[in-house]
VOLOKE-389866 format. One line per 4 residues: number of its first residue (from 1); their letters; for each residue z, y, x of C-alpha. Coordinates in pm, 1 decimal. Each point is the difference from the previous one (the first is absolute). Last residue first. Layout:
BEGIN
NUM> A> Z:Y:X ~ ...
# end
This chain:
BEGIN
354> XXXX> -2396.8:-301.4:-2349.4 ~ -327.4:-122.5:-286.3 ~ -134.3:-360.4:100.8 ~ -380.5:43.6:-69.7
350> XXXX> -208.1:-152.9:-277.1 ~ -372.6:-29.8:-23.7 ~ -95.6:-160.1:-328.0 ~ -105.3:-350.0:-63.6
346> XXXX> 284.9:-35.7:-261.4 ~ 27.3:-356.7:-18.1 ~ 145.3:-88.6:303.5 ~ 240.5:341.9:-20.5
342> XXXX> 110.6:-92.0:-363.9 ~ 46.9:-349.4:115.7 ~ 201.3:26.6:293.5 ~ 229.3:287.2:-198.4
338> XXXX> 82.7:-303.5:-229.9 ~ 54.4:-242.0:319.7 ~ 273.3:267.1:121.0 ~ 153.4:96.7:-379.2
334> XXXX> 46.0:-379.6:-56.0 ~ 421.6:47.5:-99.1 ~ -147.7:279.0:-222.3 ~ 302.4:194.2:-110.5
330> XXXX> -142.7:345.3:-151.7 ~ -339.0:110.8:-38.1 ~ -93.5:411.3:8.0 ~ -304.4:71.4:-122.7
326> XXXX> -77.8:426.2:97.1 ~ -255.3:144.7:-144.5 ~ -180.7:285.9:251.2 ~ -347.8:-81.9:-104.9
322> XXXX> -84.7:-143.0:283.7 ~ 230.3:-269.9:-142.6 ~ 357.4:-48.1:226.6 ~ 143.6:-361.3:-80.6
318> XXXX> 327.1:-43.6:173.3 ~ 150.3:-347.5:46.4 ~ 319.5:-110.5:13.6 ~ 294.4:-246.2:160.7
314> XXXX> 349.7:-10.9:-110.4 ~ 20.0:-368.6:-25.2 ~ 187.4:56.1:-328.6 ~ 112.0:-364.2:-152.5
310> XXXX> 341.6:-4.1:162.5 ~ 143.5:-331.0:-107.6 ~ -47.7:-203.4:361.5 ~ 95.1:359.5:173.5
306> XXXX> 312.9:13.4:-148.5 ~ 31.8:205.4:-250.9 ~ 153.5:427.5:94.2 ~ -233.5:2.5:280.8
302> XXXX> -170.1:325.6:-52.8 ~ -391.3:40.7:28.2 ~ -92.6:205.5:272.0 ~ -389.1:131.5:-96.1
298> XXXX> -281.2:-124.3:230.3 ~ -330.6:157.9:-104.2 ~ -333.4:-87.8:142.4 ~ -320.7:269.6:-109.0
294> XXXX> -369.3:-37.1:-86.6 ~ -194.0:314.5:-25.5 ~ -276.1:141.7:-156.9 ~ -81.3:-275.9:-275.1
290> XXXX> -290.2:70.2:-215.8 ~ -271.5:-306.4:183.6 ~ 277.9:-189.1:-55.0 ~ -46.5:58.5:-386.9
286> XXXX> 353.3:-56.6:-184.7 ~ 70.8:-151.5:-324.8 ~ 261.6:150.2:-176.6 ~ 289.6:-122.0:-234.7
282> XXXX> -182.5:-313.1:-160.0 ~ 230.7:-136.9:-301.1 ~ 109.4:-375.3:99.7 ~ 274.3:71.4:-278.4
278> XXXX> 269.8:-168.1:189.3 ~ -175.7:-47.0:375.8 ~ -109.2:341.7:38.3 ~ -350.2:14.1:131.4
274> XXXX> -67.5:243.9:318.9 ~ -353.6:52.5:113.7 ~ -180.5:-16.8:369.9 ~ -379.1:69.1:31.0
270> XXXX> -292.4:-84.1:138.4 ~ -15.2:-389.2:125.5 ~ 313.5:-64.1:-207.1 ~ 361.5:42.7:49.0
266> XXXX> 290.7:-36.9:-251.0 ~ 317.1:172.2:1.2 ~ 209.6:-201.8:-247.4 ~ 308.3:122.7:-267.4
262> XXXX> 292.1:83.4:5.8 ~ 35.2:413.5:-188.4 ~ 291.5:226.7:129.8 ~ -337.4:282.0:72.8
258> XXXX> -140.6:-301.3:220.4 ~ 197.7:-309.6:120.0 ~ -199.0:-282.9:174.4 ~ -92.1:-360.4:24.8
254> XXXX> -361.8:-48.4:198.7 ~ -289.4:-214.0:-81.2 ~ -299.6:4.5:182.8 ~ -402.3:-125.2:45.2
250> XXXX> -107.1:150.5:-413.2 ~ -359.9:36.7:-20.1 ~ -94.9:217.4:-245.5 ~ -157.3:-45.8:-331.0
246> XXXX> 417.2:-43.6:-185.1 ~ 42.8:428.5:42.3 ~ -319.8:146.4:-151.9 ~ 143.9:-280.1:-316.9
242> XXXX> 300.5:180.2:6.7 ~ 275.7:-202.3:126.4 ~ 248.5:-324.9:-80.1 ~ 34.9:-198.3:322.4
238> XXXX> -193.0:-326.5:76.5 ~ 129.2:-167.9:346.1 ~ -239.8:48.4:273.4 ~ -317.6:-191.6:23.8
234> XXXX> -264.4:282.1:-180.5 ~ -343.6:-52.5:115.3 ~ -162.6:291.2:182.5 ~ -237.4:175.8:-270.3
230> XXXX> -362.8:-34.1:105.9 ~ -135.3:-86.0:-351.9 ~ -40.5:-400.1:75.6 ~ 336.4:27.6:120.8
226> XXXX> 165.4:63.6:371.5 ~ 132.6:-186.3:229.8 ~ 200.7:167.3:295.4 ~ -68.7:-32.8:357.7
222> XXXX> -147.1:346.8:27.6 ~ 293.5:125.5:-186.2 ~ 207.6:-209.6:284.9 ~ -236.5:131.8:278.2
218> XXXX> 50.1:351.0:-115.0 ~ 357.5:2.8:3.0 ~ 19.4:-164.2:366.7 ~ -208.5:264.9:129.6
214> XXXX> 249.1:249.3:-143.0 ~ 236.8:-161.4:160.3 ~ -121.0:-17.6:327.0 ~ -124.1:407.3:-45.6
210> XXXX> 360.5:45.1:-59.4 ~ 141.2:-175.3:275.8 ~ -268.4:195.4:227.1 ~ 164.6:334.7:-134.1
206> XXXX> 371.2:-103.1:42.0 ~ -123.3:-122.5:388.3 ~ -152.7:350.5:66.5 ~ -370.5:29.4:-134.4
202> XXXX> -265.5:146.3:234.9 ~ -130.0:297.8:-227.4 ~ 7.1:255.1:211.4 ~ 82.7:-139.4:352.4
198> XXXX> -66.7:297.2:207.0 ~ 39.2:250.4:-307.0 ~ 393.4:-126.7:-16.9 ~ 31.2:70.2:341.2
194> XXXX> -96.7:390.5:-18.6 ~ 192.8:29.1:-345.9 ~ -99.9:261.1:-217.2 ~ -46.5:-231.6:-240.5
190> XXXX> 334.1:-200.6:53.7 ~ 154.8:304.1:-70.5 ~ -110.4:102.7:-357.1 ~ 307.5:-150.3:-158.7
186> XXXX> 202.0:185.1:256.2 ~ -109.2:379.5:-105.8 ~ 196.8:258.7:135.0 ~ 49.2:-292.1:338.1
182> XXXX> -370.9:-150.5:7.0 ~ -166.6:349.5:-61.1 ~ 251.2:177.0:254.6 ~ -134.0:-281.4:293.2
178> XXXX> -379.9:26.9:-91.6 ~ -28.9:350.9:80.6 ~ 208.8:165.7:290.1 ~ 70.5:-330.8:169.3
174> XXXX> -291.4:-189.0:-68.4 ~ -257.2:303.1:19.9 ~ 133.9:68.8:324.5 ~ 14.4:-358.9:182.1
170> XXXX> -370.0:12.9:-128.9 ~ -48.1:339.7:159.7 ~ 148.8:-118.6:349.5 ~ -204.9:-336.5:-15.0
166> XXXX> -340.1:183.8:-44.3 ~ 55.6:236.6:278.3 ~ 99.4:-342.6:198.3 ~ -285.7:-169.4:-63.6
162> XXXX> -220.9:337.8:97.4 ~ 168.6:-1.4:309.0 ~ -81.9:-361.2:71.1 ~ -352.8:22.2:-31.5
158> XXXX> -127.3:-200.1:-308.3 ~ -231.0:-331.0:106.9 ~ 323.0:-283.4:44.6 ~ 136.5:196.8:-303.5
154> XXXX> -306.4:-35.3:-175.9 ~ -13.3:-369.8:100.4 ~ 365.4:-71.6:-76.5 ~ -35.0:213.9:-383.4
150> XXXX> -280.3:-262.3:-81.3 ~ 212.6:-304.9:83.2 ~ 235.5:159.0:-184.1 ~ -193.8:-3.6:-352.1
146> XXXX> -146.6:-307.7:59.4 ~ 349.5:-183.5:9.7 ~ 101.9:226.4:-289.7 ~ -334.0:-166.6:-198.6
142> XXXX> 77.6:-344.8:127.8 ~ 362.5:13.0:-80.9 ~ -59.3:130.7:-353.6 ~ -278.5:-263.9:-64.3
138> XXXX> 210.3:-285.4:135.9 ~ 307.6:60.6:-257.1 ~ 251.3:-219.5:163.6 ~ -138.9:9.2:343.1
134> XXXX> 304.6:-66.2:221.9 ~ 8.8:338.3:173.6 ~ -65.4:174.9:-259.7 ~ 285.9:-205.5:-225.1
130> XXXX> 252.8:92.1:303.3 ~ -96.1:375.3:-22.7 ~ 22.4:-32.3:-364.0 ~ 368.6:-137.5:50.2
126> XXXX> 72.5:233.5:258.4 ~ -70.3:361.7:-211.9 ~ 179.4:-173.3:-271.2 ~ 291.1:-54.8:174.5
122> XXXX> 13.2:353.9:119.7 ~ -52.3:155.9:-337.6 ~ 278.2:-240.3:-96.5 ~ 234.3:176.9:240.5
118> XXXX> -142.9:331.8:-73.3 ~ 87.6:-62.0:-360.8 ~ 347.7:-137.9:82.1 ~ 43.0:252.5:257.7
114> XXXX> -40.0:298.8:-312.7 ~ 244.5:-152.8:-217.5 ~ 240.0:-48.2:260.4 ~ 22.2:322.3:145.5
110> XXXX> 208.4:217.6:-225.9 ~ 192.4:-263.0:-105.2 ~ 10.8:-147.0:320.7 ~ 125.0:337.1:171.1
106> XXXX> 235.4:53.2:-267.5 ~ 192.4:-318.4:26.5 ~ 79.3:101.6:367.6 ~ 75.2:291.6:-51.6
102> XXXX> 219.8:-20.8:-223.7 ~ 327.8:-48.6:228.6 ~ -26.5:256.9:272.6 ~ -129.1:238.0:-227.2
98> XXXX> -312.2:111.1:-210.0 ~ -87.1:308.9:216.4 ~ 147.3:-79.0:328.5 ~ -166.8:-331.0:19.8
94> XXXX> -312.7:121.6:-75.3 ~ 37.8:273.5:233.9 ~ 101.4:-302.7:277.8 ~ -367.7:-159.7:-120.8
90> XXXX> -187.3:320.1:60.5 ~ -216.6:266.7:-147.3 ~ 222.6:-15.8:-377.7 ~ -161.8:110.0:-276.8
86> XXXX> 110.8:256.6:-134.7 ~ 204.9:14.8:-344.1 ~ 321.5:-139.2:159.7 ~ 32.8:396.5:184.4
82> XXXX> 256.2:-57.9:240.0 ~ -221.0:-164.0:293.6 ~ -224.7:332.0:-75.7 ~ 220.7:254.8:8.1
78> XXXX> 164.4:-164.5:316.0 ~ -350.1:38.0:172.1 ~ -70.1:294.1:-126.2 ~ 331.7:116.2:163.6
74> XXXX> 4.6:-139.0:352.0 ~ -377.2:144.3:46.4 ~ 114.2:329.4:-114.2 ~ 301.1:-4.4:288.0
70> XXXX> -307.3:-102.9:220.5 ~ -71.6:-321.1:121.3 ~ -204.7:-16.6:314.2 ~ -324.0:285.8:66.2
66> XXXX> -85.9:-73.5:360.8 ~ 96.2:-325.1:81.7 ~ -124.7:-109.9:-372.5 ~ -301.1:144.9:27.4
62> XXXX> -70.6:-182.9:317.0 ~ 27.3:-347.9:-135.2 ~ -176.0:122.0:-312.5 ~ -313.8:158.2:182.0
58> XXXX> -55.3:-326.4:198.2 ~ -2.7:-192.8:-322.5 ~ -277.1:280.1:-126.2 ~ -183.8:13.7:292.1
54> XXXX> -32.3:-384.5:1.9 ~ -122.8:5.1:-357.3 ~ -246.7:247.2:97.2 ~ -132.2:-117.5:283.9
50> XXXX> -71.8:-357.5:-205.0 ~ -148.5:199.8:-292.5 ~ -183.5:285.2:243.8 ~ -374.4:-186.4:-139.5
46> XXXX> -109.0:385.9:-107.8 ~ -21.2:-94.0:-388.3 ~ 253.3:-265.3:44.1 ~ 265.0:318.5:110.5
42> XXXX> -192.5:225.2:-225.9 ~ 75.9:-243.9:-303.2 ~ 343.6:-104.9:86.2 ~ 153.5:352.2:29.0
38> XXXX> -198.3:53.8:-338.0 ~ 188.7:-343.4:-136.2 ~ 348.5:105.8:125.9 ~ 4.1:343.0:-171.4
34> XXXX> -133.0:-184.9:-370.7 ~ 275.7:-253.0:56.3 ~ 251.0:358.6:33.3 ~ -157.2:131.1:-279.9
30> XXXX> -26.4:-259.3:-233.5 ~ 371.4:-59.5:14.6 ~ 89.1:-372.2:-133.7 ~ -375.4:-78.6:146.3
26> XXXX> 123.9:-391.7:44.9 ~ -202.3:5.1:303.3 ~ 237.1:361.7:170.5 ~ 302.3:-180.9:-169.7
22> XXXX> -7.6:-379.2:120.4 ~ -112.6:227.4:392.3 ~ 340.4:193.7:-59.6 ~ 210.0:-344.8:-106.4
18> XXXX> -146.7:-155.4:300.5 ~ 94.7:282.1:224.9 ~ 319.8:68.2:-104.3 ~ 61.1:-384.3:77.2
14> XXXX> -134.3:4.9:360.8 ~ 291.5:362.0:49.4 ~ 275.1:-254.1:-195.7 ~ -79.3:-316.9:245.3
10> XXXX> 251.0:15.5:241.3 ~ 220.1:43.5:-286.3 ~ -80.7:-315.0:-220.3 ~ -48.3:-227.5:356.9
6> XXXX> 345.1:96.8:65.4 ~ 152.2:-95.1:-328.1 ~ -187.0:-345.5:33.2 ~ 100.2:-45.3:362.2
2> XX> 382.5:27.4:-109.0 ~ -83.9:-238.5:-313.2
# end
């Protein structure tokens, strides 16, 4: 812990830095960002970026011989640590602003949420690196193969300063362009992603489990026998409908609670509908071709039975229509091999949502 607490201080001035450079790309003060990108321009614009950034570390060491802390100096800065609306430059300023005790819990709640999306950004970025390499979608590979094999020959033909110019403005347009589009407006980041255009549209493992499925779906409708009109036979267990509702196919039947209703969620080869088992009345019937999104729920279900007599697995499914309806179904001890189906049978392109 000694190390730790030294490591936090010897780092404060490193700290202040980051949490400048997070502001200047987050554009919190458009002047200041706007400052630091005309600097940036005439420095690229005359190729004085590396003599620049050297001059400007070089100006800081000597600055601070010359200049020091000030009375002034000493009181911004203990305006700022005491002010809890600012945000704090450094880790020990964190510290001092939420206490020696909350800190702790208030660094992960303020941080959490955001690692966990970089974190599965991250694992993402790996798993469709992994699937390029191995050739899970040939056509994608091929094509991004092609696609840097062309950008090695023009570099091998491009004079170096001119790769370098062209390196500097990219680095630019990330950091003063893409990066404050992917943090004000997260569900647009992987977009304006650099890596994510590299392997667009080579799946991660979720995505390749999908298109498995999916594949699987289509070879058991394929599979399927159908009548002398074209109408897949009927071989599950007959259930009172509408007559629209008896033509399909029916491949699934699953127990669940809707709206304090029992009753079955049963899947076809285009849509899901919910029967109730007492009157067998049809509550909806569901297009998958109209389904937005597809959502797990785990609620805690309280222990007051034991668990032999507890009849609440606890486990539901979310419905979202495009059209904003919400279908919310409650206790479904075969929610996984349910959401299987929906997704096999679905054919559309679905992505895991962090």
């Amino acid at each position: 812990m000694p190390n730790i607490e030294r490591l936090i201080v010897a780092t404060s001035p490193i700290q202040e830095f980051i949490m400048t450079t997070r502001r200047v790309y987050r554009w919190e003060h458009p002047a200041e960002t706007t400052k630091y990108l005309v600097i940036y321009l005439i420095l690229w614009y005359f190729n004085l970026l590396l003599p620049g950034i050297l001059s400007a570390l070089l100006y800081l060491v000597v600055e601070r011989k010359v200049h020091g802390n000030t009375l002034e100096d000493l009181r911004e800065d203990i305006k700022h640590r005491e002010d809890t609306q600012q945000t704090a430059l450094s880790l020990n300023e964190f510290i001092e602003k939420k206490g020696d005790e909350k800190w702790a819990d208030d660094i992960v709640q303020a941080v959490g949420p955001w690692l966990m999306v970089q974190l599965a950004d991250m694992a993402n970025f790996f798993e469709s690196l992994r699937n390029f390499y191995e050739w899970r979608k040939p056509t994608r590979t091929a094509a991004t193969v092609g696609v840097s094999a062309c950008l090695i020959i023009a570099c091998a033909l491009t004079p170096a300063w001119l790769i370098v110019k062209a390196s500097t403005l990219g680095a630019g347009f990330t950091f003063f362009g893409l990066f404050p589009l992917a943090v004000n407006f997260p569900e647009y980041r992987l977009l304006v992603s650099p890596t994510k255009r590299i392997f667009w549209n080579i799946p991660t493992h979720a995505e390749w489990a999908v298109k498995y499925i999916q594949a699987e779906g289509t070879r058991v409708i394929a599979n399927t026998p159908t009548g002398s009109n074209g109408t897949p036979l009927p071989t599950a267990v007959p259930i009172k409908t509408t007559t629209d509702s008896a033509k399909v196919h029916d491949f699934g039947f699953f127990e669940v609670h809707h709206e304090k209703s029992k009753g079955d969620l049963i899947m076809s080869a285009a849509s899901c509908r919910f029967v109730s088992k007492k009157s067998q009345d049809l509550h909806f019937q569901l297009l998958y071709s109209d389904i937005n999104k597809i959502e797990k729920q785990d609620r805690v279900v309280s222990k007051k039975l034991p668990s032999q007599l507890s009849m609440d697995s606890g486990k539901d499914l979310k419905l979202i229509m495009k059209s904003g309806q919400e279908y919310l179904l409650s206790d479904m001890q075969r929610r996984d091999e349910a959401f299987t189906q929906i997704v096999g049978f679905s054919q559309a392109m679905w992505q895991v949502v962090w």
